[in-house]
C-alpha positions in Angstrom: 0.0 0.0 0.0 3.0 2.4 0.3 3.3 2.5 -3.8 4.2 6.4 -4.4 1.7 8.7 -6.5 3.0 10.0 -9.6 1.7 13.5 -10.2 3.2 13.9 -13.8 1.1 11.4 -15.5 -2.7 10.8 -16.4 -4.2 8.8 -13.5 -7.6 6.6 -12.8 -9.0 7.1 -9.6 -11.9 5.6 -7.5 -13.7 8.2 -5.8 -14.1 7.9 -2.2 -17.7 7.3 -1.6 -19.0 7.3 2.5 -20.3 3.6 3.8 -19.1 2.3 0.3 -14.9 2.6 0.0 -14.8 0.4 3.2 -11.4 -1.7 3.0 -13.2 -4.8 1.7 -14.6 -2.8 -1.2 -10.6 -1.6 -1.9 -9.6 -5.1 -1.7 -12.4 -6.2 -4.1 -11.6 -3.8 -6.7 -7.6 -3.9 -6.5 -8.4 -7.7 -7.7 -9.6 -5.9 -11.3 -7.2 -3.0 -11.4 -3.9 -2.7 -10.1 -2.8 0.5 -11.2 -6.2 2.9 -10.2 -5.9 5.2 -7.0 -8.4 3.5 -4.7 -10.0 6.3 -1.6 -10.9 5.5 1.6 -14.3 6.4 3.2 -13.7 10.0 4.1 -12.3 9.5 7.7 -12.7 12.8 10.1 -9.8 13.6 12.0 -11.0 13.5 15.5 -12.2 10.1 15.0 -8.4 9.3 13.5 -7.1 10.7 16.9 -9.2 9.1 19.3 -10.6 6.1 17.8 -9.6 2.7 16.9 -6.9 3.1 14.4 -6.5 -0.4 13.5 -10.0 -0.6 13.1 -10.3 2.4 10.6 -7.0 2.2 9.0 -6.0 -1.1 8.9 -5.6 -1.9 5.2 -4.3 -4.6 3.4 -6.0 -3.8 -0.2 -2.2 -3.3 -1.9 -1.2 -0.7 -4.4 -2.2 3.1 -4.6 -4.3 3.4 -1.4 -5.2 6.9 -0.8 -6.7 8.4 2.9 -8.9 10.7 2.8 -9.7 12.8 6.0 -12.4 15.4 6.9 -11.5 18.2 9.8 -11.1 22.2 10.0 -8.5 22.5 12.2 -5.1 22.3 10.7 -3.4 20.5 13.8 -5.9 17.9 14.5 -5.7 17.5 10.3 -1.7 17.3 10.7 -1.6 14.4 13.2 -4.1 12.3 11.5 -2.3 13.0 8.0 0.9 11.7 9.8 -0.8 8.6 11.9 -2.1 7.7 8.4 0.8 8.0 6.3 2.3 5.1 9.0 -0.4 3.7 8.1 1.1 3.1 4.9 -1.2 5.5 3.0 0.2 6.8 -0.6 -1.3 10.4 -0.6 -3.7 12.1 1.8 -6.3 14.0 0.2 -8.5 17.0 2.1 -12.1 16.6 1.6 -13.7 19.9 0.4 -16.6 18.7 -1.5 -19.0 16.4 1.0 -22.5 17.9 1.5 -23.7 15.6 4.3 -25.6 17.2 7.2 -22.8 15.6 9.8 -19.7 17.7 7.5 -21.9 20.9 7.8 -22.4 20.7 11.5 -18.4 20.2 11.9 -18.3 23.1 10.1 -16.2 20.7 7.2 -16.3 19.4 3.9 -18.2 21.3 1.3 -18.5 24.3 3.6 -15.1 24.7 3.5 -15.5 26.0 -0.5 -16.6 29.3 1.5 -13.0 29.3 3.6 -10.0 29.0 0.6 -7.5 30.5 3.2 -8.3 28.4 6.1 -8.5 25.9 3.1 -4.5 26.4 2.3 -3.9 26.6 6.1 -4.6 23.4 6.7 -2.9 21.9 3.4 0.2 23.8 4.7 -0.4 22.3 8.2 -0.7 18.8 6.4 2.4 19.2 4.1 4.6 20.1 7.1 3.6 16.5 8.5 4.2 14.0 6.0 6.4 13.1 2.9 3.4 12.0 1.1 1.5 14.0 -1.4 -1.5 16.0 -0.5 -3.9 16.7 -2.0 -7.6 18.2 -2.3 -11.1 17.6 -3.5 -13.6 20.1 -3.9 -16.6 21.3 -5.8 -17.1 24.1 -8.5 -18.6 26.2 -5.8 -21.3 25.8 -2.8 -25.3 27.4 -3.1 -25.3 30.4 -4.8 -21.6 31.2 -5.3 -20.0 32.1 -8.4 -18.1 29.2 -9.7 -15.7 31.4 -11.6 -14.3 33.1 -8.3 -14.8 30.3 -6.1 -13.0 27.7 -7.7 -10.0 30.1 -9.0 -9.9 31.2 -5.5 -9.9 28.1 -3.9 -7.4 26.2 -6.2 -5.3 29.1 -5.8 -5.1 29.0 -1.9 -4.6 25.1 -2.0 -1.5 25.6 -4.9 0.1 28.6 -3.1 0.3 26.0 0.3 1.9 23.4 -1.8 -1.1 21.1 -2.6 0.4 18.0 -5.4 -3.3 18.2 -7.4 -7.0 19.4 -7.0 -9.7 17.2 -7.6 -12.6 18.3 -9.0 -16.3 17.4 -8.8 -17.9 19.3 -11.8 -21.2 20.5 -9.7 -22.1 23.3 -6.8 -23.2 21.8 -3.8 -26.2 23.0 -2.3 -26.2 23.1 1.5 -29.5 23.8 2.2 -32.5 21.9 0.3 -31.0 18.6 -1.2 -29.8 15.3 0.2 -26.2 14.6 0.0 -27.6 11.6 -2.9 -29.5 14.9 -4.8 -26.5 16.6 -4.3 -24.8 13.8 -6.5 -27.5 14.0 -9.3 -29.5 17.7 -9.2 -26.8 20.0 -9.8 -25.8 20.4 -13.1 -22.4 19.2 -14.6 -19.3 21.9 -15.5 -16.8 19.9 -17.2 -15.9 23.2 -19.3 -15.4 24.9 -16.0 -12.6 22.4 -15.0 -10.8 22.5 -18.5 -11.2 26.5 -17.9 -9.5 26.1 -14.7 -6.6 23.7 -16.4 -6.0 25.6 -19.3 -5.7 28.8 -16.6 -2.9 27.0 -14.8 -1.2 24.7 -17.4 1.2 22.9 -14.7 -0.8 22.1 -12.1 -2.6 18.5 -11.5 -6.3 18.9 -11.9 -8.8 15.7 -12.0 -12.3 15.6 -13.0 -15.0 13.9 -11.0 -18.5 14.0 -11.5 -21.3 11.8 -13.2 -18.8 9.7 -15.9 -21.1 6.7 -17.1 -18.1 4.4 -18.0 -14.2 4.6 -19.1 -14.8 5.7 -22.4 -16.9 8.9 -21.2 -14.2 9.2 -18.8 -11.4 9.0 -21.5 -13.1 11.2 -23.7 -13.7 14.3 -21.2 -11.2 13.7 -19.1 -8.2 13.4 -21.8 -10.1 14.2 -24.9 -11.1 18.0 -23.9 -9.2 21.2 -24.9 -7.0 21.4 -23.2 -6.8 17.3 -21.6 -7.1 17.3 -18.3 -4.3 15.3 -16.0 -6.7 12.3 -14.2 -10.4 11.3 -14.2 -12.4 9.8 -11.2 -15.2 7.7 -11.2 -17.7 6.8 -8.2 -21.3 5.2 -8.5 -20.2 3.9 -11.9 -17.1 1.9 -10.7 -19.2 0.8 -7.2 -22.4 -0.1 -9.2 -20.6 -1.8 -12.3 -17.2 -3.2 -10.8 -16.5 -5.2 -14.0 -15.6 -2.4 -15.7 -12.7 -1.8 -13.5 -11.0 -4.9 -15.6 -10.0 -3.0 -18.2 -8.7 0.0 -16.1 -5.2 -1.0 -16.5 -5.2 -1.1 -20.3 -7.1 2.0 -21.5 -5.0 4.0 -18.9 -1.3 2.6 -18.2 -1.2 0.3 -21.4 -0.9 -2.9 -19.5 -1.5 -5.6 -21.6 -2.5 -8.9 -20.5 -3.7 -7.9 -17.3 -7.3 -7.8 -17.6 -8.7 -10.7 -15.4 -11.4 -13.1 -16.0 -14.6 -13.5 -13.5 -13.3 -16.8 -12.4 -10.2 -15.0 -11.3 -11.9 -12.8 -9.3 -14.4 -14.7 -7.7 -11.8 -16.8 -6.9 -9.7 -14.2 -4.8 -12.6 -12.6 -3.7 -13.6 -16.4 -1.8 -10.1 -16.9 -0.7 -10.2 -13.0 1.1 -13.7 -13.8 2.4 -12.6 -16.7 3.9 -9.9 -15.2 5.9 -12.4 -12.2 6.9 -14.9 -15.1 8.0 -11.8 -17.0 10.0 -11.3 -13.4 11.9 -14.7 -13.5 13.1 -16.4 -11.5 10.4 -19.3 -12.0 8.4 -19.5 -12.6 4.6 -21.8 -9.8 3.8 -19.4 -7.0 4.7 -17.6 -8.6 2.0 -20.0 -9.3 -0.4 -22.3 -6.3 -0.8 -19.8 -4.9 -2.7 -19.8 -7.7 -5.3 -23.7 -7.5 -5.8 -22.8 -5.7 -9.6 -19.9 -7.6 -10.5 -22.1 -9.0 -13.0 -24.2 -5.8 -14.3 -26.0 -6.3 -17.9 -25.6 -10.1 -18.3 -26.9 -12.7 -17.6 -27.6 -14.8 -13.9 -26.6 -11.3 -12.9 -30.6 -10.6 -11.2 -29.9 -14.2 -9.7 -26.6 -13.5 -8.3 -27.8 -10.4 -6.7 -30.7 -11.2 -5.0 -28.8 -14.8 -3.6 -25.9 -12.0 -2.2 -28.4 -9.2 -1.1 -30.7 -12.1 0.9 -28.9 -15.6 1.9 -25.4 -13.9 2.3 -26.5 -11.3 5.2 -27.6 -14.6 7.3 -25.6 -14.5 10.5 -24.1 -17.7 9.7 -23.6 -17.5 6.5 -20.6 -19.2 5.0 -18.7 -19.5 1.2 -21.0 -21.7 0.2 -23.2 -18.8 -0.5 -20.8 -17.5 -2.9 -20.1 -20.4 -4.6 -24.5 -20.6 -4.9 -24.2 -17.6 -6.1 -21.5 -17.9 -8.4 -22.9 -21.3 -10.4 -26.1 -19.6 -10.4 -24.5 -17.1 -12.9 -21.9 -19.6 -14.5 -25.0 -21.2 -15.5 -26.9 -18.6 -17.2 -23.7 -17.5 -18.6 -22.7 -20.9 -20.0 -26.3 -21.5 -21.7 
């Protein structure tokens, strides 16, 4: 997990997504890609400090594992950015884009889109800490800002403190009015305001997050755009249809012969649940992350609904998987 981030090249990335980017989900998809930046669950700072650290940043998902924290105040922010990058985390990345009524009453997240300065203070605070990269992700702007000023002033405030990229989801956030899931889908999508932003400031690392469908959406307005942006980031997409994650390696690094077949994966993904079962766990915090791995073909109803129901039994064991898994051979085979 301690591979180093290399800011000077196009990147993948899966978007850190709250009660999905759990460790089993990073484990499940670094079995389908071994080059994409994988994101924790946005972790809050305080919770880093004085909570179980094993517990929340115990990680043995391999590759470009990135931490993500939540928190305002720059030396809370400082010490968790160091505890994690012991942790073996890659990169920490500041979040400045979550909606969520629990960031707005830490006075966090998406509110901070209002704060650039204190914004670059605690990147600063950060950078001092660790060897790591560190970085940000943010909106275009919060209720009824002006995403021109808001976004130059924030990127500039996180590049003047020494920040290695900006990440950037393509839509305001609305504080007031819409769930954090409305705030995902209601607001509309700026990818031209992004390219404004990279064409503005040529050398700097900006990624583009926001509503790509699939990897060739995300090829074509992440690196297809005038100018090409420097990384793309997927979130629901890559969570809801894992498969596609397969072919990550290839249409991003150009690593042939990588791309891994489902028995493969299933394969891996029994052997890791099996260990997570012999440490006392249970197999659906493993498997409802695999519920899509089989999105648009067939069996893939069947394989679902025997994961979403039999699998979250108390008892339940591999053979549940391997139900589950000739279930869909089956209907594939026919």
């Amino acid at each position: 997990m301690n591979e180093k981030m290399g800011y000077q090249e196009q990147r993948f990335a899966v978007a850190p997504m709250i009660d999905w980017t759990d460790r089993h989900c990073r484990f499940f998809h670094r079995v389908m890609t071994r080059r994409a930046a994988l994101y924790t669950e946005m972790l809050v700072a305080d919770a880093i400090l004085h909570g179980d650290r094993q517990k929340l940043l115990g990680d043995d998902t391999g590759g470009p594992v990135v931490l993500q924290l939540g928190g305002s105040d720059p030396a809370k922010l400082a010490e968790a950015a160091k505890v994690g990058e012991g942790f073996g985390y890659c990169e920490i990345n500041l979040n400045v884009g979550c909606p969520s009524d629990r960031v707005q009453s830490g006075t966090f997240g998406a509110c901070l889109m209002r704060e650039p300065e204190l914004v670059g203070r605690l990147v600063e605070a950060m950078k001092e800490a660790v060897s790591v990269p560190v970085t940000v992700k943010c909106r275009i702007g919060v209720d009824e800002q002006d995403t021109g000023p808001a976004l130059d002033d924030l990127a500039s405030c996180v590049w003047s403190a020494g920040a290695d990229a900006l990440w950037v989801h393509a839509r305001k956030a609305w504080l007031q009015g819409l769930s954090p899931k409305e705030n995902r889908e209601i607001p509309p999508l700026d990818y031209e305001r992004v390219r404004k932003l990279k064409l503005e400031n040529p050398s700097q690392f900006i990624g583009l997050n926001g509503g790509l469908k699939d990897l060739n959406q995300a090829l074509d307005e992440g690196f297809g755009g005038n100018p090409p942006l420097d990384g793309v980031m997927l979130g629901r997409a890559a969570y809801q249809q894992p498969a596609i994650l397969r072919d990550v390696d290839h249409l991003f690094h150009g690593d042939d012969g990588s791309r891994k077949d489902f028995d493969e994966i299933v394969g891996e993904m029994r052997t890791y649940a099996g260990r997570h079962l012999a440490n006392g766990g249970r197999l659906h915090h493993v498997t409802r992350h695999m519920t899509g791995l089989f999105h648009g073909l067939p069996g893939a109803r069947l394989w679902r609904q025997i994961l979403s129901t039999e699998a979250c039994e108390h008892d339940a064991g591999l053979e549940v998987l391997d139900k589950a898994y000739a279930a869909v051979s089956a209907r594939l085979a026919a």
